[in-house]
C-alpha positions as CSV (number, residue, x, y, z in Angstrom):
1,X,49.2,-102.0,-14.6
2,X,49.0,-103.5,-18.2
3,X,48.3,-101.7,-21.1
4,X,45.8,-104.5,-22.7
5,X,42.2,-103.8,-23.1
6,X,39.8,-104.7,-19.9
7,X,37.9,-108.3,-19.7
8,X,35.0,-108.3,-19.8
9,X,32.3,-110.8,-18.0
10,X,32.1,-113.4,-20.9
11,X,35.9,-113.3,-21.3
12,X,36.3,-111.2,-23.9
13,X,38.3,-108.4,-24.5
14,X,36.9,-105.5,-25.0
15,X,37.2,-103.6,-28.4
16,X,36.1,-100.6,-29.8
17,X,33.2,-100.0,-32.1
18,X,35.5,-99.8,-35.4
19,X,37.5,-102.1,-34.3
20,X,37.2,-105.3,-36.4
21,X,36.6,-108.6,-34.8
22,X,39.5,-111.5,-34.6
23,X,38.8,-114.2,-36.9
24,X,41.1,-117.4,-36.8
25,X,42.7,-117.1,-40.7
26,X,43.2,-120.2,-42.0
27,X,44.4,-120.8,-45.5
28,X,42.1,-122.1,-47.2
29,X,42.3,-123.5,-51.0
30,X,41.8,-120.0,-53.7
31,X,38.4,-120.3,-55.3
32,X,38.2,-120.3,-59.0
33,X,36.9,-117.3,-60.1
34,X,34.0,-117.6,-62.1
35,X,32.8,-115.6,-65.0
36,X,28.9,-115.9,-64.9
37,X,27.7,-112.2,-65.0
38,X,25.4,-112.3,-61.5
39,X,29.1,-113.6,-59.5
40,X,31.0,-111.9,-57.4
41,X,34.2,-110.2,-58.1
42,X,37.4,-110.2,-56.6
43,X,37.7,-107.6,-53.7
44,X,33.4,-107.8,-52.6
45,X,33.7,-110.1,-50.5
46,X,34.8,-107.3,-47.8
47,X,33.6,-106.4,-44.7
48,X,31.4,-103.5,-44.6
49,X,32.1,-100.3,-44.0
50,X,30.3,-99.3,-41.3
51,X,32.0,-102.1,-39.2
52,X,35.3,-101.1,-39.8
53,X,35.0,-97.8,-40.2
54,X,36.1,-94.9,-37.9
55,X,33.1,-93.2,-36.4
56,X,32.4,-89.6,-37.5
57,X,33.1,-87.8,-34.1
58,X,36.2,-89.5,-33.7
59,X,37.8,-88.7,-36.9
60,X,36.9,-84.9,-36.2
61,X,38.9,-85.0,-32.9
62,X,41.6,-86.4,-34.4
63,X,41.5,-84.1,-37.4
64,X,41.4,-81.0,-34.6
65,X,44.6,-82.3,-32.8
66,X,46.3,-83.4,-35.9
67,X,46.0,-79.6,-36.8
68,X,46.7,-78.7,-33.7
69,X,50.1,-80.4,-33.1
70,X,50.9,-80.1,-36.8
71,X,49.6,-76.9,-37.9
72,X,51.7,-75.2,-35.4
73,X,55.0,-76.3,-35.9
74,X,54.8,-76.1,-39.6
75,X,53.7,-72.2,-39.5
76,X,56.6,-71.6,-36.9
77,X,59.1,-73.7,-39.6
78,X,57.9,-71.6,-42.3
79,X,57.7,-68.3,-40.1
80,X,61.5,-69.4,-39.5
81,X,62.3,-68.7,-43.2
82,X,60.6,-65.5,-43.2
83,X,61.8,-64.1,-40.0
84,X,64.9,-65.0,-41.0
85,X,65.0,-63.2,-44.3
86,X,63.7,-60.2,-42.8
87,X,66.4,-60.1,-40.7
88,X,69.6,-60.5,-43.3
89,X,67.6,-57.9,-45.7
90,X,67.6,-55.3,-42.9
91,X,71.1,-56.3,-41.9
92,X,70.5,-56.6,-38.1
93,X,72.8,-59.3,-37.7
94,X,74.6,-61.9,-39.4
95,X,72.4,-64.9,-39.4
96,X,74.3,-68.1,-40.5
97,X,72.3,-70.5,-43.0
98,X,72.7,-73.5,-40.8
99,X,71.0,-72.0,-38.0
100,X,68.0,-71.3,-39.8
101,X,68.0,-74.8,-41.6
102,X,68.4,-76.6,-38.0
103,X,65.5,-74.6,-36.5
104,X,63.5,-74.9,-39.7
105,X,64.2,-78.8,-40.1
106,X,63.3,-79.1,-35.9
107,X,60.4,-77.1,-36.6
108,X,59.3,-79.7,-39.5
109,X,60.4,-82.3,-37.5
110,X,58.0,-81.2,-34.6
111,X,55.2,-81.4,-36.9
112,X,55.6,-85.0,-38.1
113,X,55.5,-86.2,-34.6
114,X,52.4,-83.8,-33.7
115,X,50.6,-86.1,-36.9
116,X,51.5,-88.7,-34.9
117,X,50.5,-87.3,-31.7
118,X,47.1,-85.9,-32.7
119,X,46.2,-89.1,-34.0
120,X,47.1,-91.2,-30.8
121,X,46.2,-88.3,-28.4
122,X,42.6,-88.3,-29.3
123,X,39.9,-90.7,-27.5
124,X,39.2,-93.2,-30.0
125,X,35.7,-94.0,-27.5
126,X,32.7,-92.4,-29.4
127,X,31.5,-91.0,-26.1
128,X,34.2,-90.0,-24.5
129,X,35.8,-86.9,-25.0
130,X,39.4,-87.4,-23.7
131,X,41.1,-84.3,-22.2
132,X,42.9,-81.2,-23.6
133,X,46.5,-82.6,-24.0
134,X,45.5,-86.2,-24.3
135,X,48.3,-87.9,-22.6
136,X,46.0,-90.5,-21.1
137,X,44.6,-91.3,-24.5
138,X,48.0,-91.7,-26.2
139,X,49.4,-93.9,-23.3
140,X,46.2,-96.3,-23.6
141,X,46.3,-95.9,-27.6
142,X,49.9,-96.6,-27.4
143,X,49.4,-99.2,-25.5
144,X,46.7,-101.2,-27.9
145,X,49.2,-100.9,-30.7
146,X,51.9,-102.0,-29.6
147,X,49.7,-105.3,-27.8
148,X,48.6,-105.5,-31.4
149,X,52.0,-105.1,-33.0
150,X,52.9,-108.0,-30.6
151,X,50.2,-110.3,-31.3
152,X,50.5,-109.5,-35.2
153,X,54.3,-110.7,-34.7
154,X,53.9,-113.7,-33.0
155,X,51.2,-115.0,-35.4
């Protein structure tokens, strides 16, 4: 079972709708920039935006799973100082500072990886919801970058 992106019948790979096409770079000689007023500046010459860019829906699932599997841990870190506080001032028990800064800095921790997460969990197909968790969205989305960490590398 591979993780690259299905064939389709005229041999290409499939790709998603914001994904931007492979071109074969070549250097080619720098061209002089001119100074007439009707030219072109340096940086137009881009793609546009609607090619390239992530569809709507999409970045609204991943903005709902980012703050999801962030939001959550970083309340609970920051409920850790509180909670902790409370329970010195009342004197219920000693509480040693390094136990709340571990739990704190896990806490934290959790939350960088739910970024992460929410971001990879989410179906990056416009019509295709994904499920709750998301793990097979973040196995195939794993998968298609690390093919294209691969691919950039050996280039």
């Amino acid at each position: 079972m591979s993780s690259e992106p299905p064939v389709s019948d005229a041999g290409k790979k499939d790709r998603l709708p914001f994904e931007p096409a492979k071109k074969n770079r070549k250097k080619s000689a720098k061209p002089q920039p001119s100074t007439s007023p009707g030219s072109k500046q340096e940086g137009e010459n881009r793609e546009k935006p609607t090619e390239t860019a992530i569809p709507a829906i999409v970045s609204q699932r991943m903005l709902r799973r980012m703050a999801l599997f962030c939001g959550l841990p970083t309340a609970l870190g920051i409920l850790t100082f509180i909670a902790s506080y409370v329970v010195v001032s009342h004197n219920w028990f000693k509480l040693p500072n390094v136990a709340v800064v571990f739990v704190s800095m896990g806490f934290f921790g959790l939350s960088v990886l739910g970024l992460s997460y929410g971001v990879l969990s989410a179906s990056w197909d416009e019509e295709i919801p994904g499920s709750k968790l998301g793990w097979n969205e973040f196995t195939l989305n794993w998968g298609r970058m690390r093919s294209a960490w691969r691919s950039k590398s050996q280039s």
